[in-house]
C-alpha positions as CSV (number, residue, x, y, z in Angstrom):
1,X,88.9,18.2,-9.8
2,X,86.9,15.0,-10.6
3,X,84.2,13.9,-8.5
4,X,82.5,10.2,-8.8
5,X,80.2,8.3,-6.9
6,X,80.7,4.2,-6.2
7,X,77.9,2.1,-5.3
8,X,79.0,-1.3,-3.4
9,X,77.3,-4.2,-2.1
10,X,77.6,-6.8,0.2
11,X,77.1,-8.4,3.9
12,X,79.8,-6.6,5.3
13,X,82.5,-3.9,4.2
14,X,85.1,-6.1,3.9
15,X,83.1,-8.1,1.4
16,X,81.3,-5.1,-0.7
17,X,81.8,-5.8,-3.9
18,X,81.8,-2.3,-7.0
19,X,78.2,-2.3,-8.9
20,X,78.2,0.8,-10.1
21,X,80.1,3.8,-10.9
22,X,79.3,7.2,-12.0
23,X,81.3,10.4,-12.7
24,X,78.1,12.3,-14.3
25,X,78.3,15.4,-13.0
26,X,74.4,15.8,-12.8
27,X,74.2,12.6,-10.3
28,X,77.1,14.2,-8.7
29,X,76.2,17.3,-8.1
30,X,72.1,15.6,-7.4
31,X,74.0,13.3,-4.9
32,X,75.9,16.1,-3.0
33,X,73.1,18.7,-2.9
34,X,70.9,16.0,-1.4
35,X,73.8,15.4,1.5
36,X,73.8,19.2,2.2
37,X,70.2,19.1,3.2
38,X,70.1,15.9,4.9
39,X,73.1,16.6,7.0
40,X,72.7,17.5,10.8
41,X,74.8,19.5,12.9
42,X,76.8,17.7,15.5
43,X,76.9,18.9,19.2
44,X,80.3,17.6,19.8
45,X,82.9,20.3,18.6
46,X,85.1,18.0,16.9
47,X,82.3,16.4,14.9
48,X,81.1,19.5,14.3
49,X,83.7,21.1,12.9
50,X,84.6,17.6,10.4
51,X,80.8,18.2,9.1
52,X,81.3,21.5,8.8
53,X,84.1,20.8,6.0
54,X,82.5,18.3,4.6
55,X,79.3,20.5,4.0
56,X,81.9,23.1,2.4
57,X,83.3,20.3,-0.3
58,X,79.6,19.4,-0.7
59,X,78.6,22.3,-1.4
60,X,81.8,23.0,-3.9
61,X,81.1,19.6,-5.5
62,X,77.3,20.4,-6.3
63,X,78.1,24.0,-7.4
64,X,80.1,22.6,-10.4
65,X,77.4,21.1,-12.2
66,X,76.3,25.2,-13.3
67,X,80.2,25.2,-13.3
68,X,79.8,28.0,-10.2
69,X,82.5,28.7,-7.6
70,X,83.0,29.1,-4.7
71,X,82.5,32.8,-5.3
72,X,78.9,33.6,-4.2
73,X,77.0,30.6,-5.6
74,X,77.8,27.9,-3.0
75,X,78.2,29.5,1.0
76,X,81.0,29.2,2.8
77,X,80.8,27.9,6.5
78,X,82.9,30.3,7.5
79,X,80.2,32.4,7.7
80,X,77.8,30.5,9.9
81,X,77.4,32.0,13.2
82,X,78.0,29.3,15.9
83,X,75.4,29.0,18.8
């Protein structure tokens, strides 16, 4: 699976305009593992569990730069203990 990143600017959404774009998978896998760490756990169940997959396809993405797996090199959530 290909992974890019898009960089776009402008006042509002609606008028962002495409400056860059990048499917290195370096600044991919930089980008993604930078997310990972950054992210916080929501309170709200249903928040939590959307972050909670998008941690997992983080995690995936930035394990393919080393061309890992989901097979020991990148956790799983479904092995977080809940609190």
């Amino acid at each position: 699976m290909t992974a890019f990143l898009a960089l776009y600017v402008g006042k509002t959404v609606c008028e962002a305009q495409l400056v860059a774009l990048s499917a290195d998978v370096q600044l991919v896998a930089d980008v993604a593992e930078r997310l990972v760490r950054e992210d916080n756990q929501a309170d709200e169940p249903i928040s939590s569990e959307l972050a909670s997959g998008r941690r997992a396809a983080l995690r995936l993405i930035a394990g393919e730069k080393s061309g890992a797996t989901n097979g020991g090199d990148a956790p799983d959530d479904s092995q977080r203990t809940s609190s």
